[in-house]
MARPAKOL-827294 format. One record per residue: residue number from 1; residue in one letter; chain; x, y negated, z of N, C-alpha, C in turn. Coordinates in Angstrom, 3 decimals. Example, Ala and Ser with C-alpha at 12.3 -4.5 7.8 and 13.67 -1.06 7.14 Angstrom:
! MARPAKOL-827294
 seq type mol      n.x      n.y      n.z     ca.x     ca.y     ca.z      c.x      c.y      c.z
   1    a   A   13.190    5.690    7.800   12.300    4.500    7.800   13.200    3.300    7.800
   2    s   A   12.850    2.250    7.080   13.670    1.060    7.140   12.900   -0.030    7.870
//
This chain:
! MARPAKOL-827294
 seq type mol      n.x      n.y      n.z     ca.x     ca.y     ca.z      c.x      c.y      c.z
   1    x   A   -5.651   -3.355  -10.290   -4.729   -3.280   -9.184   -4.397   -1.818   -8.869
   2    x   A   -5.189   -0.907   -8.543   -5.404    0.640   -8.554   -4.246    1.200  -10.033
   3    x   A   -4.767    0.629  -10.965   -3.439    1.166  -11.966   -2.251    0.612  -12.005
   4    x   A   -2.011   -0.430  -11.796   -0.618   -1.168  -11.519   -0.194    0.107  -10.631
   5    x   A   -0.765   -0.198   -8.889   -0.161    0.738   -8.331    0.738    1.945   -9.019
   6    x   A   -0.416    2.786   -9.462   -0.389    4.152   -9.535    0.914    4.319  -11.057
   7    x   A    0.501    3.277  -11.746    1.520    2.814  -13.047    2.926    2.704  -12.234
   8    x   A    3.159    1.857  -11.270    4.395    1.419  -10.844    4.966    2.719   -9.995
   9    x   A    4.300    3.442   -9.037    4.794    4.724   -8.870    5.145    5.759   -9.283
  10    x   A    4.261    5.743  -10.438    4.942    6.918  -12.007    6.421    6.279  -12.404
  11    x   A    6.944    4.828  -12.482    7.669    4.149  -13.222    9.152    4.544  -12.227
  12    x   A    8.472    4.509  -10.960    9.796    4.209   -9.275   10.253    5.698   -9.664
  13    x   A    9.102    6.712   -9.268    9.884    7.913   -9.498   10.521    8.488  -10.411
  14    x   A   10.091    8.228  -12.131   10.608    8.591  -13.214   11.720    7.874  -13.640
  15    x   A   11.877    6.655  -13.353   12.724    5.856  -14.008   13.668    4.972  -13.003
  16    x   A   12.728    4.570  -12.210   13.808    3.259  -11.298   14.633    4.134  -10.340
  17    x   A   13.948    5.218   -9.944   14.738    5.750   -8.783   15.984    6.398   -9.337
  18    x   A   15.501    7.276  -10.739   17.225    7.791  -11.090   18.172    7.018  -11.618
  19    x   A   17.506    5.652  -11.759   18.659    4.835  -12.353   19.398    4.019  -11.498
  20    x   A   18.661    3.851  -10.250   19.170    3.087   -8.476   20.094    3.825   -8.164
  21    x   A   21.006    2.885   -7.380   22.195    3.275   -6.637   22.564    2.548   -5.649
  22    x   A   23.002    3.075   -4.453   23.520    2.355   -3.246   21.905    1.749   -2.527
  23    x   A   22.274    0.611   -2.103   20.856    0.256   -1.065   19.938   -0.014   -1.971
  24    x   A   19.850   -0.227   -3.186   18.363   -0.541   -3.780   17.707    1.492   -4.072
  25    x   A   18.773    2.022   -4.281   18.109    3.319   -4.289   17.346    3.923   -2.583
  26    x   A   17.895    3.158   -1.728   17.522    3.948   -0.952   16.259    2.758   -0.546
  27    x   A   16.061    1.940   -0.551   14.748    1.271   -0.562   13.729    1.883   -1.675
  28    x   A   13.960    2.331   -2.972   13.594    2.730   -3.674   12.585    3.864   -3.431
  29    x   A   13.327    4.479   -2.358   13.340    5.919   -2.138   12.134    6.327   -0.962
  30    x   A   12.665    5.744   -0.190   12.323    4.976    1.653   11.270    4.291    1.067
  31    x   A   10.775    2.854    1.198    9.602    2.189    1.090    9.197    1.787    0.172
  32    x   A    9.424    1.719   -1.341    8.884    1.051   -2.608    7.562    2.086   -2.701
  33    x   A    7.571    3.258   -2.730    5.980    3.952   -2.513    5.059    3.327   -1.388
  34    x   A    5.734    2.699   -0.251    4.966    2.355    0.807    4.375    0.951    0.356
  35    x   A    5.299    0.344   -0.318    4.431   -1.110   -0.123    3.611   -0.766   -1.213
  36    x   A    3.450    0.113   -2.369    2.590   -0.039   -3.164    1.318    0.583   -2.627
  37    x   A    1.142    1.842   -1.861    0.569    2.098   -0.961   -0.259    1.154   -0.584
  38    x   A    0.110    0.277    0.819   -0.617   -1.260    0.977   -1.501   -1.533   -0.032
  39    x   A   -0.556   -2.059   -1.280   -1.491   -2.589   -2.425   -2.364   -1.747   -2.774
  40    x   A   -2.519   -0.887   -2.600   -3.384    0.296   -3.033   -4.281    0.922   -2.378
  41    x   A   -3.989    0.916   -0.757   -5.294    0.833    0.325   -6.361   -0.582   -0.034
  42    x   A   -5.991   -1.522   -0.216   -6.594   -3.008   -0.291   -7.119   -2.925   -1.443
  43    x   A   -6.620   -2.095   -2.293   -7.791   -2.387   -3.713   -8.821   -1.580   -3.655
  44    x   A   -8.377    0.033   -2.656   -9.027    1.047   -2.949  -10.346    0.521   -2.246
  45    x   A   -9.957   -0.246   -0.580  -11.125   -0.447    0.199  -12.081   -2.182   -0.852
  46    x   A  -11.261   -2.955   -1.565  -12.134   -3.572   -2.327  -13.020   -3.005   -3.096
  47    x   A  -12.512   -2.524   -3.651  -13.122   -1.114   -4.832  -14.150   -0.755   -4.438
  48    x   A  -14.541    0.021   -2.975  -15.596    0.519   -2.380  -16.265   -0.341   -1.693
  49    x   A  -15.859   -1.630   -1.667  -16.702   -3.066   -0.836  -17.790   -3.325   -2.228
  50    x   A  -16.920   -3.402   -2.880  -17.716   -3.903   -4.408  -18.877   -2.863   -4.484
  51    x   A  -18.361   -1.389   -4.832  -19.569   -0.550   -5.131  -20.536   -0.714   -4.198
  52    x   A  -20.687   -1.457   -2.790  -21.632   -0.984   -1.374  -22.029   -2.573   -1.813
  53    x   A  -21.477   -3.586   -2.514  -22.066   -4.848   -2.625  -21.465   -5.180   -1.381
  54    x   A  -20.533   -5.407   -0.854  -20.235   -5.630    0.141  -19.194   -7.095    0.289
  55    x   A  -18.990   -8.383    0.943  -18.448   -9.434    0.482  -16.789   -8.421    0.582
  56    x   A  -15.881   -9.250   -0.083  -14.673   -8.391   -0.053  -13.591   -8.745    1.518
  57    x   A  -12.793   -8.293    1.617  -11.668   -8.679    2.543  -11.164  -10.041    2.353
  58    x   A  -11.755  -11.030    3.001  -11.611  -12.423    2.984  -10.125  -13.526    3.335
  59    x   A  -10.005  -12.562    4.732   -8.978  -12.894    5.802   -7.762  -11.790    5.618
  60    x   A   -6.442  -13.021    6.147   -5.335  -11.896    6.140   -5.547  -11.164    7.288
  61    x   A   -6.446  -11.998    8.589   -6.081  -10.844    9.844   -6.843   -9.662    9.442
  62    x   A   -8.351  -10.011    8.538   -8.765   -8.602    8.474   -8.147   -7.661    7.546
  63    x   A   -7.323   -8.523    6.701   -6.454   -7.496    6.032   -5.652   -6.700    6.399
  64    x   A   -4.881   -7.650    7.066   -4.102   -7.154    7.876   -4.033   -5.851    9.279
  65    x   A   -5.254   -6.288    9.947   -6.024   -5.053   10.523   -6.367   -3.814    9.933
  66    x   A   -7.051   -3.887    8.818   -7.140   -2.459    8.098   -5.764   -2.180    7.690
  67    x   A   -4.861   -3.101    7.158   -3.584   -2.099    6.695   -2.843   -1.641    8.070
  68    x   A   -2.950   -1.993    8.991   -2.621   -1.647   10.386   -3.096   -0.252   10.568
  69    x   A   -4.843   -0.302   10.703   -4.934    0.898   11.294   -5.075    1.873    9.778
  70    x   A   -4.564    1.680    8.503   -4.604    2.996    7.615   -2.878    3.476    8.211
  71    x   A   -2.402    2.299    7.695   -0.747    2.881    8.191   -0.663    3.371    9.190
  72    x   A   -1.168    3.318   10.923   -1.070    4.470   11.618   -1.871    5.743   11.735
  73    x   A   -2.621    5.822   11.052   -3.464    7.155   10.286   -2.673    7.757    9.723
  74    x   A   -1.591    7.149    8.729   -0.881    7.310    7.728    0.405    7.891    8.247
  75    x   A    1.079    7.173    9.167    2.252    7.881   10.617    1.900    8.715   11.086
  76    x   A    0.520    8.905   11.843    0.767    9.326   12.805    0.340   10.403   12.766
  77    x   A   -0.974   11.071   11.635   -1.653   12.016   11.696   -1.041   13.426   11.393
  78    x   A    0.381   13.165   10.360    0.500   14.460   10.547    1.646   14.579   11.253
  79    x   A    1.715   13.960   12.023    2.618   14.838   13.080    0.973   15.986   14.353
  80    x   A    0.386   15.809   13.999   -0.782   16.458   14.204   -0.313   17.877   13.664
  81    x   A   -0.329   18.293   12.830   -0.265   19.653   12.056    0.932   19.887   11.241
  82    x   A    2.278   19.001   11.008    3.025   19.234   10.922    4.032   18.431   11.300
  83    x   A    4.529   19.653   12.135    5.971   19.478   13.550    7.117   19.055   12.826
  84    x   A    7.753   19.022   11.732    8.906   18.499   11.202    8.542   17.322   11.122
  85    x   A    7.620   16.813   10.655    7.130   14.842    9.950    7.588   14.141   11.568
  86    x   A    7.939   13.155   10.580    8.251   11.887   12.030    7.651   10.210   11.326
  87    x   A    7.814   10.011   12.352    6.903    8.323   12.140    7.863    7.537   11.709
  88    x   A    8.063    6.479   11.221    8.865    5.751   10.796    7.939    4.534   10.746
  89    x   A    8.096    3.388   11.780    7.455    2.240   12.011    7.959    1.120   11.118
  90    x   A    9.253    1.231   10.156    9.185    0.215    8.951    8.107    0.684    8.204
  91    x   A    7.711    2.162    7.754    6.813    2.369    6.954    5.314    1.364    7.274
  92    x   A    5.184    1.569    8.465    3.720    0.618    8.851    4.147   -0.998    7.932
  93    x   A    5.882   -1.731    8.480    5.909   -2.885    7.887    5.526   -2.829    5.992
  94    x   A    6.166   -1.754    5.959    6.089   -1.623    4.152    4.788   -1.295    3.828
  95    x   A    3.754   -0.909    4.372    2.249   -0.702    4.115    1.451   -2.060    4.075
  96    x   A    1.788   -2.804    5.143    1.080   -4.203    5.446    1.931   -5.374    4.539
  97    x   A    3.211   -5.125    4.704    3.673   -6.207    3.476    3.194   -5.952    2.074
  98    x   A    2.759   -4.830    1.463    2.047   -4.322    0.538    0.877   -4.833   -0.175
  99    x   A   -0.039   -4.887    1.087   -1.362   -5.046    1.111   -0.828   -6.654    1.126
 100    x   A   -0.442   -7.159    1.653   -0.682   -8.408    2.204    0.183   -9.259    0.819
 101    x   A    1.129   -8.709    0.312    1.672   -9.642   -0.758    0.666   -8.928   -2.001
 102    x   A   -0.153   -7.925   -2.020   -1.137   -7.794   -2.665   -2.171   -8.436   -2.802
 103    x   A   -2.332   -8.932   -1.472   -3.728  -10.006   -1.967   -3.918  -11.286   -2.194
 104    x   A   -3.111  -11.817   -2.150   -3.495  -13.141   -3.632   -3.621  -12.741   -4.752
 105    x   A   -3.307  -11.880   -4.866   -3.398  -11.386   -6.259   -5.039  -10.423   -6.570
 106    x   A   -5.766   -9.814   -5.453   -6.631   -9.424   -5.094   -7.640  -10.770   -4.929
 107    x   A   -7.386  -11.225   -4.794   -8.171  -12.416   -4.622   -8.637  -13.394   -5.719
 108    x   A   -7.388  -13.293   -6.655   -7.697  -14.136   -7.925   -8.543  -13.238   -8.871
 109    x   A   -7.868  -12.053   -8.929   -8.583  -10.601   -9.299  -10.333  -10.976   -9.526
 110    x   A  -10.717  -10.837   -7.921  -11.766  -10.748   -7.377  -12.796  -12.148   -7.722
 111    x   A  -11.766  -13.447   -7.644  -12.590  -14.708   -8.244  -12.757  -15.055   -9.574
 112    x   A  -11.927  -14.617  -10.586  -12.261  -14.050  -12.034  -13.366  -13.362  -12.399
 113    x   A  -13.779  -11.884  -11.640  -14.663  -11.318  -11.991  -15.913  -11.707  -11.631
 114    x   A  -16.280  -12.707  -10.718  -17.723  -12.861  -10.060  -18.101  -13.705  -11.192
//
């Protein structure tokens, strides 16, 4: 899941984004890093559930809760130390739709390997 991500963000910026035009470029541009993001907080914190032996993220609310509070970590912190950044509250939607259409897929992932 961690390489999909990181695979599909090499792919958005090198390839999909210069070849987008009109509104799919600017979704492209704007939130396709964000929802992979999501998917990519949720594997990262599976990832480290697994290494601690820890049961994984079961529930969407608790999923949903952690992609909540990374995405406003994620908004809000640097407007902390840098004064130009601004928040953009679709980004929170594109973080949690991320995570959240990430995990069924996290889940089958996760019931394969046990």
């Amino acid at each position: 899941m961690i390489g999909a991500a990181v695979l599909l963000y090499a792919c958005n910026k090198l390839w999909f984004l210069p070849a987008a035009s009109g509104p799919l470029r600017l979704f492209l541009a704007w939130y396709f890093s964000d929802l992979l993001a999501g998917a990519l907080l949720l594997a990262l914190v599976e990832l480290l559930l697994a290494l601690g032996r820890v049961s994984p993220i079961r529930s969407v609310p608790a999923a949903a809760g952690y992609l909540l509070a990374c995405g406003l970590f994620l908004e809000l912190a640097p407007l902390l130390y840098k004064p130009s950044s601004v928040c953009d509250p679709w980004d929170l939607l594109a973080y949690l739709a991320g995570g959240l259409l990430a995990l069924p897929l996290e889940r089958r992932l996760l019931s394969h390997s046990i």
